[in-house]
Biopython code that builds the backbone (N, CA, C, O; Angstrom):
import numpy as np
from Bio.PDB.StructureBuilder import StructureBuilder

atoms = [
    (1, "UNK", "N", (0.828, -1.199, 0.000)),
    (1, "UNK", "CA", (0.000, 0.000, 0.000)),
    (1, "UNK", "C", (0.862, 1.249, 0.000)),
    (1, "UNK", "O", (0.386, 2.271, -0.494)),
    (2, "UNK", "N", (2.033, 1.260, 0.485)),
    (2, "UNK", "CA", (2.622, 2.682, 0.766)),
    (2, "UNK", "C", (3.670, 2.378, -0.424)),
    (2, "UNK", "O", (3.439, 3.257, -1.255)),
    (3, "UNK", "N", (4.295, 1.885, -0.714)),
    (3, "UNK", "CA", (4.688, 1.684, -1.890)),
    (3, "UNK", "C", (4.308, 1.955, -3.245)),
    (3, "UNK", "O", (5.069, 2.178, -4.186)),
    (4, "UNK", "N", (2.669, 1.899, -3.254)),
    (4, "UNK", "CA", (2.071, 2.459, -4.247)),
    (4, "UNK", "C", (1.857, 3.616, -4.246)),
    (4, "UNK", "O", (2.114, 4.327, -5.217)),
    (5, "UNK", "N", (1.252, 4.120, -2.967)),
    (5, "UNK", "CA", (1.226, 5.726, -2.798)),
    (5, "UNK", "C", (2.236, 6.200, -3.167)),
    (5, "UNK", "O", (2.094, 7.170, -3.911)),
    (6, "UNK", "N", (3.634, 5.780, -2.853)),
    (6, "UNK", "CA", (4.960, 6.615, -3.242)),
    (6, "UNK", "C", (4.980, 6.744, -4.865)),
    (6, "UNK", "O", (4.961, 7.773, -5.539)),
    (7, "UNK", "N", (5.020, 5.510, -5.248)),
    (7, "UNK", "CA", (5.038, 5.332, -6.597)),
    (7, "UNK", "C", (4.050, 6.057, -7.166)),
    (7, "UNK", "O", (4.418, 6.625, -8.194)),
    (8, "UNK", "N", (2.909, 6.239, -6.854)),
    (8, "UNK", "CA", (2.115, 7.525, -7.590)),
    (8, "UNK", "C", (2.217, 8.574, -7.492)),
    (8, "UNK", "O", (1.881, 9.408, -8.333)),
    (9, "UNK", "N", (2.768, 8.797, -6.310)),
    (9, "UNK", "CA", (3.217, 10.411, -6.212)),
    (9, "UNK", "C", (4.593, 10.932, -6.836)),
    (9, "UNK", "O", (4.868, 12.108, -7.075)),
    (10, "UNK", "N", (5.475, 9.709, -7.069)),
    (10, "UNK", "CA", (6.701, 9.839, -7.766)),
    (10, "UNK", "C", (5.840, 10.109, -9.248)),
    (10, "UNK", "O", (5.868, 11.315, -9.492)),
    (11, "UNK", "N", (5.333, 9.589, -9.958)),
    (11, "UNK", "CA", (4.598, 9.874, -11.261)),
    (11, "UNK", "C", (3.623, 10.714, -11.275)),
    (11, "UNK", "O", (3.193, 10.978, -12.397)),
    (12, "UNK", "N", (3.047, 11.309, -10.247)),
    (12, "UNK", "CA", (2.466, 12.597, -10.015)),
    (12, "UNK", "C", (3.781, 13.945, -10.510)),
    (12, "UNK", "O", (3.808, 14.705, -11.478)),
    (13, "UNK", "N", (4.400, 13.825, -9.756)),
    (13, "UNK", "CA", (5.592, 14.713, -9.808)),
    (13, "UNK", "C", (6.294, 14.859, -11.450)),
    (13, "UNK", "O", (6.553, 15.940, -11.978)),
    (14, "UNK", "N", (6.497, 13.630, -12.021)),
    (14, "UNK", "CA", (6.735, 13.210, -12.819)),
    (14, "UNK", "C", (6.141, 14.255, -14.166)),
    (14, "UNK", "O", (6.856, 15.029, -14.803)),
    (15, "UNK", "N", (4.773, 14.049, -14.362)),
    (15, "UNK", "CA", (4.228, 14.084, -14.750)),
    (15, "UNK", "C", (4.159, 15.974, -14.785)),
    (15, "UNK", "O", (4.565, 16.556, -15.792)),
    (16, "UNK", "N", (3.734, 16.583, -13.857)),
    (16, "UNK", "CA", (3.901, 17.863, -13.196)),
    (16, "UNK", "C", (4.836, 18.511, -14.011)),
    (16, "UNK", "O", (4.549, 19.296, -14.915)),
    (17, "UNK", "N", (6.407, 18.032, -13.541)),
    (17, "UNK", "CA", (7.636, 18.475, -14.204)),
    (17, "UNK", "C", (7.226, 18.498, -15.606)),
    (17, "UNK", "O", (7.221, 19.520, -16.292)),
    (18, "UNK", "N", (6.989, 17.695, -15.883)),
    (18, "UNK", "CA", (7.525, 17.642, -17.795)),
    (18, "UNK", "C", (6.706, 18.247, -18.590)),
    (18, "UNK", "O", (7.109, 18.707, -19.658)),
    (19, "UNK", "N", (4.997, 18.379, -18.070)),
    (19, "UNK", "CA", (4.129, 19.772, -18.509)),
    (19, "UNK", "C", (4.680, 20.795, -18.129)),
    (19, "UNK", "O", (4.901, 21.644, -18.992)),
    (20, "UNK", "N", (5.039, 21.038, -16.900)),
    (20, "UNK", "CA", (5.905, 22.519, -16.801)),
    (20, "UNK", "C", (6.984, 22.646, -17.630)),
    (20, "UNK", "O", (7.363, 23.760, -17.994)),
    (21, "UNK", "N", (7.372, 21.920, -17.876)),
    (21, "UNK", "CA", (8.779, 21.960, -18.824)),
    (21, "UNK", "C", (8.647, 22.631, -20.377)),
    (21, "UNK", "O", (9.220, 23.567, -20.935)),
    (22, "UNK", "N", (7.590, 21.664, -20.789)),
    (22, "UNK", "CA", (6.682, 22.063, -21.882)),
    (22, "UNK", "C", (6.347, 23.197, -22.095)),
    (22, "UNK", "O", (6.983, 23.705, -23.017)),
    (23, "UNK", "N", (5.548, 23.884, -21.597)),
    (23, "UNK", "CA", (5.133, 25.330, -21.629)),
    (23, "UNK", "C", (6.713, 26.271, -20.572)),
    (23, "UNK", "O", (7.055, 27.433, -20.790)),
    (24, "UNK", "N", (7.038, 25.811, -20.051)),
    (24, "UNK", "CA", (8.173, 26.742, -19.653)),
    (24, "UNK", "C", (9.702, 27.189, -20.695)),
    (24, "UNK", "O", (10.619, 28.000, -20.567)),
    (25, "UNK", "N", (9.300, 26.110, -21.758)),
    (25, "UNK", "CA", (10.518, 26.466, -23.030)),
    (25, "UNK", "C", (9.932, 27.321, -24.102)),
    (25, "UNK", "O", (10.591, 28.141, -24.741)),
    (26, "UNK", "N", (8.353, 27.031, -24.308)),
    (26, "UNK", "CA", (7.741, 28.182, -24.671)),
    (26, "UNK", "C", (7.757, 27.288, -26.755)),
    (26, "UNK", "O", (8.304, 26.330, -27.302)),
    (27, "UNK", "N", (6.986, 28.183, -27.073)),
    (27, "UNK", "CA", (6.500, 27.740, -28.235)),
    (27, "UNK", "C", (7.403, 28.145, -29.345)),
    (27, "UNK", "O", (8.021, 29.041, -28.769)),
    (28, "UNK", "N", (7.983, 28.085, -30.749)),
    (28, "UNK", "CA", (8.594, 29.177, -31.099)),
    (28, "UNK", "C", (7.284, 29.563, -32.301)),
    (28, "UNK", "O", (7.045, 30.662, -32.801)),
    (29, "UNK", "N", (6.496, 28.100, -32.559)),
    (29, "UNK", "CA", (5.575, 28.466, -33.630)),
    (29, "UNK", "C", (4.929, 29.826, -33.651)),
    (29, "UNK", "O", (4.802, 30.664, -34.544)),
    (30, "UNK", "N", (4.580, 29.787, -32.449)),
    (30, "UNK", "CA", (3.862, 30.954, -31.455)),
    (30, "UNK", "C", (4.170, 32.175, -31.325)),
    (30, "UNK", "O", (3.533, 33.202, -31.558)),
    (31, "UNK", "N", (5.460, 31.944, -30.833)),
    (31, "UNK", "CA", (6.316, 32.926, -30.738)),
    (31, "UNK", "C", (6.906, 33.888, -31.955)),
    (31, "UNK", "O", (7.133, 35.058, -31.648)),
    (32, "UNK", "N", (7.169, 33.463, -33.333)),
    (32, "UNK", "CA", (6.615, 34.331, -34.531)),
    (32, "UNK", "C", (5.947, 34.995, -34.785)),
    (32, "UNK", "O", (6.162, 36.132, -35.202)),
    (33, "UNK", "N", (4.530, 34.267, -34.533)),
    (33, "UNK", "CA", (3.178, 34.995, -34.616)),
    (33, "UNK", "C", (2.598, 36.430, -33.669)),
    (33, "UNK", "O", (1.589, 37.120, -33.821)),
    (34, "UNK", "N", (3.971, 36.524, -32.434)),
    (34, "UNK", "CA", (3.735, 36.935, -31.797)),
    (34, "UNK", "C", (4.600, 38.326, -31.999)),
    (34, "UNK", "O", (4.206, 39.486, -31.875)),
    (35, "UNK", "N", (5.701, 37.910, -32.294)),
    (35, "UNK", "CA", (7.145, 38.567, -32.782)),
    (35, "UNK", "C", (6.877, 39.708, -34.263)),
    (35, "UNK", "O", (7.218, 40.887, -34.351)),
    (36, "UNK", "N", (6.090, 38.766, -35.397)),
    (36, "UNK", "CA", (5.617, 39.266, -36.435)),
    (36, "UNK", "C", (4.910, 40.555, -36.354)),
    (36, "UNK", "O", (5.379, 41.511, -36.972)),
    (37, "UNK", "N", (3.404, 40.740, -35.385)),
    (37, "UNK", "CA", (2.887, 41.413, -35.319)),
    (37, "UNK", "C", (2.686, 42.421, -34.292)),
    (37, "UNK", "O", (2.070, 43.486, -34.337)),
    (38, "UNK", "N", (3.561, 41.668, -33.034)),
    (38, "UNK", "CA", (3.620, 42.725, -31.960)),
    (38, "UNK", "C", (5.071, 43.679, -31.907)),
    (38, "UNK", "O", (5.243, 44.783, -31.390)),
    (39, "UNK", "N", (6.221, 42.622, -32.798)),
    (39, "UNK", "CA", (7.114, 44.127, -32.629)),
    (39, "UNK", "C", (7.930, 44.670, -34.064)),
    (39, "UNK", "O", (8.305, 45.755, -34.507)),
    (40, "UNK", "N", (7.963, 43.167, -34.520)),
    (40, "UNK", "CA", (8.512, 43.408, -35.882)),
    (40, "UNK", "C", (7.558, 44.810, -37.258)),
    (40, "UNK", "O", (8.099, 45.608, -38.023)),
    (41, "UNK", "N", (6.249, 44.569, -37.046)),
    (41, "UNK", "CA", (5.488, 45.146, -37.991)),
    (41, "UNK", "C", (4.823, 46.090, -37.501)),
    (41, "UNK", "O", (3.965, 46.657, -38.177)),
    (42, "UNK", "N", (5.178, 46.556, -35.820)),
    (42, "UNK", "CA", (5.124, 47.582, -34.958)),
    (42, "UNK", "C", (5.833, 48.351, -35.180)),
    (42, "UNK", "O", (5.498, 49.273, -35.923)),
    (43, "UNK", "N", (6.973, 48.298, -34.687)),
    (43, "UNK", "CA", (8.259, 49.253, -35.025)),
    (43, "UNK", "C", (9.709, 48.716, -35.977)),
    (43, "UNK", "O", (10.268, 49.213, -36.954)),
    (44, "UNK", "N", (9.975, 47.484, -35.171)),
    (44, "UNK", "CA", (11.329, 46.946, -35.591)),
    (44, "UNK", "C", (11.070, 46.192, -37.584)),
    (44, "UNK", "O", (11.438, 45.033, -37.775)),
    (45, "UNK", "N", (10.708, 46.669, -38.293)),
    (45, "UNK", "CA", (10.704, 46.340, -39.496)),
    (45, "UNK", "C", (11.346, 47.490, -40.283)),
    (45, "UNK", "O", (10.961, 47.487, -41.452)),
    (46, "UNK", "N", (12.142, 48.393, -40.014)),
    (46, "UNK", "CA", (13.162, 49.643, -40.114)),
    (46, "UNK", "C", (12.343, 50.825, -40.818)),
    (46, "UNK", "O", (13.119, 51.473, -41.520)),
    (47, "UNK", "N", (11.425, 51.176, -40.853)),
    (47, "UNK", "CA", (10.300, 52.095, -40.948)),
    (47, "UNK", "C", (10.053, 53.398, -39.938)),
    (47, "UNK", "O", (9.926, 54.583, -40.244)),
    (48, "UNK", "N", (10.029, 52.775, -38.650)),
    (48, "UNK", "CA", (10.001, 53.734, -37.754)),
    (48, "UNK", "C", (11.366, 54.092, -37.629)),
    (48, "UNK", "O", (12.324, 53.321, -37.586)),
    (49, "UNK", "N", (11.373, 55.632, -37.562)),
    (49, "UNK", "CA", (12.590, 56.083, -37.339)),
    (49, "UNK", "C", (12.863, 56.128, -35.574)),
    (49, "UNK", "O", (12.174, 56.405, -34.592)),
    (50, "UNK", "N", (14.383, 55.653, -35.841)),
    (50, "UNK", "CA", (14.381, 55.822, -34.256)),
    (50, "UNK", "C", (14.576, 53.943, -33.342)),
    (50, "UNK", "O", (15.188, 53.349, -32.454)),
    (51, "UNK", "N", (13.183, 53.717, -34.775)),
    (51, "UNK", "CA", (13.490, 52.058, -34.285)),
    (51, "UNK", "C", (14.489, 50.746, -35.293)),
    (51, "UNK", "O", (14.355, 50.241, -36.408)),
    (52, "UNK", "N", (15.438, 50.615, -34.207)),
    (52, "UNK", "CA", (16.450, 49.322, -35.538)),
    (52, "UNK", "C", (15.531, 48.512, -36.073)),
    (52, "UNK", "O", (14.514, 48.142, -35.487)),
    (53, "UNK", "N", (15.922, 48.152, -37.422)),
    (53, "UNK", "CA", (15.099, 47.193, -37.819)),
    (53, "UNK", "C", (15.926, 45.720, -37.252)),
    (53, "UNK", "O", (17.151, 45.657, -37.363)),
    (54, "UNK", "N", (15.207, 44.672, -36.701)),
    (54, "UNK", "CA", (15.620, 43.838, -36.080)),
    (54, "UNK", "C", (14.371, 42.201, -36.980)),
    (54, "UNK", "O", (13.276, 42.198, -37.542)),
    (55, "UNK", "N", (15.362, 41.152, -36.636)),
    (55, "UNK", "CA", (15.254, 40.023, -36.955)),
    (55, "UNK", "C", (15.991, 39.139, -36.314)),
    (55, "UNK", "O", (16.978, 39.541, -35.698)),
    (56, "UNK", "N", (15.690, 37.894, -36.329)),
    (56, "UNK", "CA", (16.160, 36.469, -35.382)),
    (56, "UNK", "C", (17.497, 36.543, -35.543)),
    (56, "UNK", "O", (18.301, 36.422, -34.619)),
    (57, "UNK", "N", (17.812, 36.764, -36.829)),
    (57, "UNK", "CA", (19.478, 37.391, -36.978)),
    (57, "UNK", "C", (20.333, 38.241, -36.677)),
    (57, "UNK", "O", (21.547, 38.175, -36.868)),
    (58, "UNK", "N", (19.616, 39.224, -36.107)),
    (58, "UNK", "CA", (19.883, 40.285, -35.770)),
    (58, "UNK", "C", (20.771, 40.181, -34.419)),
    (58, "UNK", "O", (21.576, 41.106, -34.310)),
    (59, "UNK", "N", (20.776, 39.549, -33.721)),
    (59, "UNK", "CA", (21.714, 38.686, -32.813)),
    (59, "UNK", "C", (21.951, 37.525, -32.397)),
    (59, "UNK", "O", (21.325, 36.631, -32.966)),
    (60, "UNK", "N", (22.966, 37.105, -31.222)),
    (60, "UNK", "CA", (22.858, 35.791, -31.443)),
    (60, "UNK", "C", (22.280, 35.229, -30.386)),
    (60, "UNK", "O", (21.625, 35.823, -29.530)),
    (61, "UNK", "N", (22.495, 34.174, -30.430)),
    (61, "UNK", "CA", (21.447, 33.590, -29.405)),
    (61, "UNK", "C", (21.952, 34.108, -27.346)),
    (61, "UNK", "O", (21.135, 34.339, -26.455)),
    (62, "UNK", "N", (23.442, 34.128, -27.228)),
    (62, "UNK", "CA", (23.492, 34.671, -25.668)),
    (62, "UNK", "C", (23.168, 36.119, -26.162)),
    (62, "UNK", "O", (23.300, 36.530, -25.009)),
    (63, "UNK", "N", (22.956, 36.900, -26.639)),
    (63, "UNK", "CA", (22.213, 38.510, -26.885)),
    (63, "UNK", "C", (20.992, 38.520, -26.847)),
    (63, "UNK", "O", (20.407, 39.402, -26.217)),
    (64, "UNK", "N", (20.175, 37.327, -27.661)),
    (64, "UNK", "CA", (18.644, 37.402, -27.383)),
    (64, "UNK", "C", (18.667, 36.856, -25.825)),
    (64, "UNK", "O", (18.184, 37.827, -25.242)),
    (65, "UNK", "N", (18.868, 36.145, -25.095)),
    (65, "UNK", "CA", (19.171, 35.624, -24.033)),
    (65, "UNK", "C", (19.300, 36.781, -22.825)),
    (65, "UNK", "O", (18.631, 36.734, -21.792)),
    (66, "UNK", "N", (20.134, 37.674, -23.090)),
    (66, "UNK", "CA", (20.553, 38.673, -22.378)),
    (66, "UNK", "C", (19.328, 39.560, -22.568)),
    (66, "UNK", "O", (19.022, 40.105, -21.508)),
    (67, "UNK", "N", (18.572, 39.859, -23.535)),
    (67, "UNK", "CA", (17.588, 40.663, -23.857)),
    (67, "UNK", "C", (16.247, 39.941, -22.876)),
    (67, "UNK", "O", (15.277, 40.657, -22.630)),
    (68, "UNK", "N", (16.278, 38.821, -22.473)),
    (68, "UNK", "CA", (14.654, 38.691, -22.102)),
    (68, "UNK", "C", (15.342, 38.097, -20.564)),
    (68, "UNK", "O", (14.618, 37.351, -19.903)),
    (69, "UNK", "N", (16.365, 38.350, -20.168)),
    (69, "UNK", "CA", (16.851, 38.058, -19.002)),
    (69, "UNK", "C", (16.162, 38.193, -18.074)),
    (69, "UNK", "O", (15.149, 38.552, -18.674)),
    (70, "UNK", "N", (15.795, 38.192, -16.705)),
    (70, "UNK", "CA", (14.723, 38.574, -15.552)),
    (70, "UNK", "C", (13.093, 39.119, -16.151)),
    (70, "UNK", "O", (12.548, 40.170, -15.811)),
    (71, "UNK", "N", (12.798, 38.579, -16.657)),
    (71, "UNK", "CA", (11.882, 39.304, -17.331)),
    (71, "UNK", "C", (11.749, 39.932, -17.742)),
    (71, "UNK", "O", (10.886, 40.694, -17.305)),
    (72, "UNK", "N", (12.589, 40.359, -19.256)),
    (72, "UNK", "CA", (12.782, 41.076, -19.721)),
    (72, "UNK", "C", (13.188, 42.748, -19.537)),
    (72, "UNK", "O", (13.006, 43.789, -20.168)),
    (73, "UNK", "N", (13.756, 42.380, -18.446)),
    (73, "UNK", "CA", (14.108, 44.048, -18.188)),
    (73, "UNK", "C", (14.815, 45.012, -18.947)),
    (73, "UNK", "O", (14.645, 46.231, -18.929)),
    (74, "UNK", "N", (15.695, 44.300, -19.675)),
    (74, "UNK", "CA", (16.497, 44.907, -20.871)),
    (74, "UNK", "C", (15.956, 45.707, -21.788)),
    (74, "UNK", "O", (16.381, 46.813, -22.123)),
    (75, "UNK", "N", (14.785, 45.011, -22.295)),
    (75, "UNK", "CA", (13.967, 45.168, -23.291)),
    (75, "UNK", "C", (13.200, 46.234, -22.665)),
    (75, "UNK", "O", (13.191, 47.263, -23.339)),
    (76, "UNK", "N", (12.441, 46.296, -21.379)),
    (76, "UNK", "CA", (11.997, 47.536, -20.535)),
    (76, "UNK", "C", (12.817, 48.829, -20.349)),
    (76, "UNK", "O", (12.650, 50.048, -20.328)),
    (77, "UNK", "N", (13.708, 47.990, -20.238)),
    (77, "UNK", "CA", (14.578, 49.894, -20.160)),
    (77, "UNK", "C", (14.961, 50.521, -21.527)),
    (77, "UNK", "O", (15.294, 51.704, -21.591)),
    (78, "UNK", "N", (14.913, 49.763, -22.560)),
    (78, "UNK", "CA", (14.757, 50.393, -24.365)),
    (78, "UNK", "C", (13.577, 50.861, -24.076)),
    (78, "UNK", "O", (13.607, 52.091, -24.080)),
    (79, "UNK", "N", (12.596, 50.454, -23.839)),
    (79, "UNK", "CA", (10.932, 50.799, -24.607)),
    (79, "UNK", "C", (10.321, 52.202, -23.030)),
    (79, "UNK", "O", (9.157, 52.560, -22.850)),
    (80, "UNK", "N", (10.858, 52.403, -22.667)),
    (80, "UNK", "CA", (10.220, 53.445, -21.835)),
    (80, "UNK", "C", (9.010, 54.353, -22.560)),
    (80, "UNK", "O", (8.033, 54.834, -21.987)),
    (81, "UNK", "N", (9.182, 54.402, -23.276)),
    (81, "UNK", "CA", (8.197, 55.505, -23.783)),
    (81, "UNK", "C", (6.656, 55.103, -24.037)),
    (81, "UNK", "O", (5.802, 55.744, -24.650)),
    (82, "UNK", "N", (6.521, 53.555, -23.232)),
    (82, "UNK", "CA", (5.045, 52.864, -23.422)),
    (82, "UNK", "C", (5.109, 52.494, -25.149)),
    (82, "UNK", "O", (4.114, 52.632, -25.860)),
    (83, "UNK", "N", (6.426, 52.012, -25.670)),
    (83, "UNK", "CA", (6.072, 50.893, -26.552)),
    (83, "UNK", "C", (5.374, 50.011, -26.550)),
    (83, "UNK", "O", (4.303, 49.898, -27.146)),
    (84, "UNK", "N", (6.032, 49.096, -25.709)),
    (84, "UNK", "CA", (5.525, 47.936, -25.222)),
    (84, "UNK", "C", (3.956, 47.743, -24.979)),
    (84, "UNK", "O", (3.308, 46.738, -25.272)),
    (85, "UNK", "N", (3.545, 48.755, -24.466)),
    (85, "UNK", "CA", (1.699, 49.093, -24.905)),
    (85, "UNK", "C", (1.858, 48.819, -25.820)),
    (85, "UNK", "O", (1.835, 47.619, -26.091)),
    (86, "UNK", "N", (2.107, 49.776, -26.801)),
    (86, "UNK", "CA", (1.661, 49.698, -28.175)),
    (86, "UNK", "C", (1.772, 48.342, -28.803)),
    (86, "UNK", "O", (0.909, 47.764, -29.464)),
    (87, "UNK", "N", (3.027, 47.910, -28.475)),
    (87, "UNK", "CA", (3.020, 46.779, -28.927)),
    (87, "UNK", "C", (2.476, 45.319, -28.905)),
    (87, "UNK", "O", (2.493, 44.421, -29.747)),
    (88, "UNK", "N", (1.868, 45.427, -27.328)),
    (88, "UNK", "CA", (0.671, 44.636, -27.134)),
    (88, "UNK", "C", (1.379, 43.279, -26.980)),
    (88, "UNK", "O", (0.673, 42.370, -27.415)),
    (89, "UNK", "N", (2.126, 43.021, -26.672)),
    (89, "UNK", "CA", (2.585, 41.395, -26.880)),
    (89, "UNK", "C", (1.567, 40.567, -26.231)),
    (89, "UNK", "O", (1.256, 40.714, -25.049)),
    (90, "UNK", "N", (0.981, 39.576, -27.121)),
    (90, "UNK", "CA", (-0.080, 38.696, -26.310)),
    (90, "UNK", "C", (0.329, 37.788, -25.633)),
    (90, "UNK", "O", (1.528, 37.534, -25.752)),
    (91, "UNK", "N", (-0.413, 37.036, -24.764)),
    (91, "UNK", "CA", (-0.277, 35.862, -24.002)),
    (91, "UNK", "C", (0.604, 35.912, -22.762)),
    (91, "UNK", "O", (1.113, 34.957, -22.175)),
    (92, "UNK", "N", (0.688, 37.271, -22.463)),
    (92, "UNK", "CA", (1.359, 37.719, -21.156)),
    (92, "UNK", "C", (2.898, 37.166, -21.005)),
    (92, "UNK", "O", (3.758, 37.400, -21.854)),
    (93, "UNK", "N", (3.142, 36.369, -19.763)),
    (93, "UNK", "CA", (4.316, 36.000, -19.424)),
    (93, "UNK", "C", (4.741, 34.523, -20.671)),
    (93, "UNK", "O", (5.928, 34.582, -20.990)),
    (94, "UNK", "N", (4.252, 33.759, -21.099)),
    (94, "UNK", "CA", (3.725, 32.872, -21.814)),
    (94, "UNK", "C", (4.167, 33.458, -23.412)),
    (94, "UNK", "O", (5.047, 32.978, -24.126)),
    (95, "UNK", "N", (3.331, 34.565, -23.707)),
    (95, "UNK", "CA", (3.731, 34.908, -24.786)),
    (95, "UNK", "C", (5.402, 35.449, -24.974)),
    (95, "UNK", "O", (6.334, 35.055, -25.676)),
    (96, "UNK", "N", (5.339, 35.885, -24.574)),
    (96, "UNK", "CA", (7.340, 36.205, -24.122)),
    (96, "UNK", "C", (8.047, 34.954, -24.055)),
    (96, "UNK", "O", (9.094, 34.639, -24.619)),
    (97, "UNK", "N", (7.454, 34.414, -23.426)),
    (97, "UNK", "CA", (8.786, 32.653, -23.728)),
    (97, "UNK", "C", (8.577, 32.401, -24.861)),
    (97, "UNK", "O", (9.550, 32.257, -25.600)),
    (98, "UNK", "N", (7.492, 32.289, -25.287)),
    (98, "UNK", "CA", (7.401, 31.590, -26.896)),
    (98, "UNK", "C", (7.840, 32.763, -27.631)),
    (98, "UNK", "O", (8.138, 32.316, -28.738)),
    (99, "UNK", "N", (8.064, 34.135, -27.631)),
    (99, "UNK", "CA", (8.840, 35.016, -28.547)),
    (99, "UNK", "C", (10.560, 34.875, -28.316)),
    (99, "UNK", "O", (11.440, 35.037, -29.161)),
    (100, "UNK", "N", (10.690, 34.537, -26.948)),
    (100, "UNK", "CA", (12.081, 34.465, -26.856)),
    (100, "UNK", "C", (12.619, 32.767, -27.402)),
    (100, "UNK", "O", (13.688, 32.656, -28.001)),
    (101, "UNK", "N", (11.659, 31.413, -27.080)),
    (101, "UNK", "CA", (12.092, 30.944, -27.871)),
    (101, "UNK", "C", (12.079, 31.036, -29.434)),
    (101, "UNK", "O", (12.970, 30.510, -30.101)),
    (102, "UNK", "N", (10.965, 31.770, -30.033)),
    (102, "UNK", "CA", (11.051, 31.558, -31.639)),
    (102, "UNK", "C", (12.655, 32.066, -31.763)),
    (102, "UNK", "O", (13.519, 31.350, -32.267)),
    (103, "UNK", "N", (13.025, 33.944, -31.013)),
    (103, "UNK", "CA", (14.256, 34.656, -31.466)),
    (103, "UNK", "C", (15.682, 33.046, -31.407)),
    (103, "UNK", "O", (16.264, 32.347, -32.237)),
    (104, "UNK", "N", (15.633, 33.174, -29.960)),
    (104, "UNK", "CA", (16.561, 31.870, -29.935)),
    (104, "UNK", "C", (16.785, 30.857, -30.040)),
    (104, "UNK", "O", (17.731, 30.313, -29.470)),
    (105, "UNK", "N", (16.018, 30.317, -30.766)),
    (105, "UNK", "CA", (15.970, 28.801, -31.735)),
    (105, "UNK", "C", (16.538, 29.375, -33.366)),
    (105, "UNK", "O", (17.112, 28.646, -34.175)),
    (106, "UNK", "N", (16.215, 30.841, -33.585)),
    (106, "UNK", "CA", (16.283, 30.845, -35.386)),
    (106, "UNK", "C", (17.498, 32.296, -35.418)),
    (106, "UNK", "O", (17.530, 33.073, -36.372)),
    (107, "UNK", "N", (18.562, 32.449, -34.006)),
    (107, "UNK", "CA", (19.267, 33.897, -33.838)),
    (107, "UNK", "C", (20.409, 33.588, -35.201)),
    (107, "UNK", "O", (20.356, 32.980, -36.270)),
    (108, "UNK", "N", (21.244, 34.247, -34.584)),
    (108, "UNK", "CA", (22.481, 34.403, -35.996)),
    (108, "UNK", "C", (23.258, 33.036, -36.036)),
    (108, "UNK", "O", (23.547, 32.299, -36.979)),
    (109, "UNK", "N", (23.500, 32.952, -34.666)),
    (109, "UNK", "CA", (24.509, 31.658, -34.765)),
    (109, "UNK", "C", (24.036, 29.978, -34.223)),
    (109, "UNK", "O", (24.705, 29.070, -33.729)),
    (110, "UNK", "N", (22.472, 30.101, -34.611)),
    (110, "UNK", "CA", (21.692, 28.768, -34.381)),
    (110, "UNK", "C", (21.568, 27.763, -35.359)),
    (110, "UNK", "O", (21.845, 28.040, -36.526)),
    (111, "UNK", "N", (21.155, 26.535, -35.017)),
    (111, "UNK", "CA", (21.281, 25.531, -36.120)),
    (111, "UNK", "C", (20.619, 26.117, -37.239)),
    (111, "UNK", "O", (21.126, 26.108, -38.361)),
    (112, "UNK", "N", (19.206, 26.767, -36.918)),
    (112, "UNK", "CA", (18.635, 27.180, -37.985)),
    (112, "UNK", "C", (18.443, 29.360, -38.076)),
    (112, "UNK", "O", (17.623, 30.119, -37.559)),
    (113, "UNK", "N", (19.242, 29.520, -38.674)),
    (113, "UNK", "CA", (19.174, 31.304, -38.285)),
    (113, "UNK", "C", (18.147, 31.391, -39.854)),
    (113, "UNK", "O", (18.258, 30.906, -40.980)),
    (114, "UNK", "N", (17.198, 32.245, -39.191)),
    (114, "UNK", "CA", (15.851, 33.028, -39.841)),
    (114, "UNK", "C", (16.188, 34.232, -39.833)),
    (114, "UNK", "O", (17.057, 34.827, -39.196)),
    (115, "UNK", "N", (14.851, 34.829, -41.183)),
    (115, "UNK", "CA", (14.801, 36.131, -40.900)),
    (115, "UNK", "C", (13.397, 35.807, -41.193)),
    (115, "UNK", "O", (12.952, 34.867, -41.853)),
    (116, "UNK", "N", (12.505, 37.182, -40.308)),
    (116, "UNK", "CA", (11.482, 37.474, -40.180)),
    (116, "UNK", "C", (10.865, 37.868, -41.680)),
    (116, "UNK", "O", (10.915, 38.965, -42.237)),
    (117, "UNK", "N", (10.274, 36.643, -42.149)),
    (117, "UNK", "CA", (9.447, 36.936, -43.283)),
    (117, "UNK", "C", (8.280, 37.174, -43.746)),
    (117, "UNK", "O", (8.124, 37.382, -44.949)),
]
sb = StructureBuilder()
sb.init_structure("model")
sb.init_model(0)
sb.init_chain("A")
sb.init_seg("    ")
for serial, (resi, resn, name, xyz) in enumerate(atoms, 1):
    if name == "N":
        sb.init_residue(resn, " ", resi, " ")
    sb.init_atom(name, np.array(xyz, "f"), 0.0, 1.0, " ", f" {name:<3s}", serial, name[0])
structure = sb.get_structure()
C-alpha cells in the first residue's frame, strides 16, 4: 500500500515536471506569430525612425538571451516611452517565452538562423 502511494506520487511529480517543462521552453511556432505582429510590424521592421530594424538574426542567441533576461528588463529599459503598450505582446508571461524561444531557436549563430518573413 505505501509503496504504491509513493510510486504515484513519484509519477504525479513526474508528470507535473515535464508539462511545466513544456510550456516553460515556450513555443517558437507561437512565438513568430507573436514577434511578427507585436514588434517586428510595430516598429522593428526599419520604418520607424528611431526604431532598428531587427530580426532572429539580428543577434545571437546569448544577446537574445541577455535581452529577455529577468523578465525582460532589458527590453523595458529600451521601450520606456510605453512601446511595449503599443506593442501589445499577447499571451502575457507565456507569450514572451514563446517570442524568446522563436528569437533563440532561429538567432544568428543557431542551427537554424531566420529572418522574419
Amino acid at each position: 500500500m505505501n509503496k504504491k502511494f509513493v510510486g504515484f506520487l513519484m509519477l504525479l511529480f513526474i508528470v507535473i515536471f515535464s508539462v511545466s517543462m513544456v510550456f516553460a521552453e515556450g513555443n517558437a511556432r507561437r512565438g513568430k506569430r507573436i514577434w511578427k505582429v507585436g514588434c517586428r510590424l510595430t516598429c522593428h521592421d526599419g520604418s520607424v525612425q528611431g526604431s532598428p530594424a531587427l530580426s532572429p538574426v539580428s543577434k545571437t542567441q546569448a544577446q537574445w538571451k541577455m535581452w529577455f533576461a529577468n523578465n525582460h528588463e532589458k527590453i523595458k529599459e529600451v521601450h520606456k516611452k510605453g512601446e511595449l503598450d503599443k506593442a501589445r505582446v499577447r499571451g502575457g508571461a507565456q507569450g514572451w517565452q514563446d517570442m524568446f524561444r522563436y528569437l533563440h531557436d532561429h538567432a544568428l549563430d543557431s542551427a537554424q538562423p531566420e529572418t522574419c518573413g
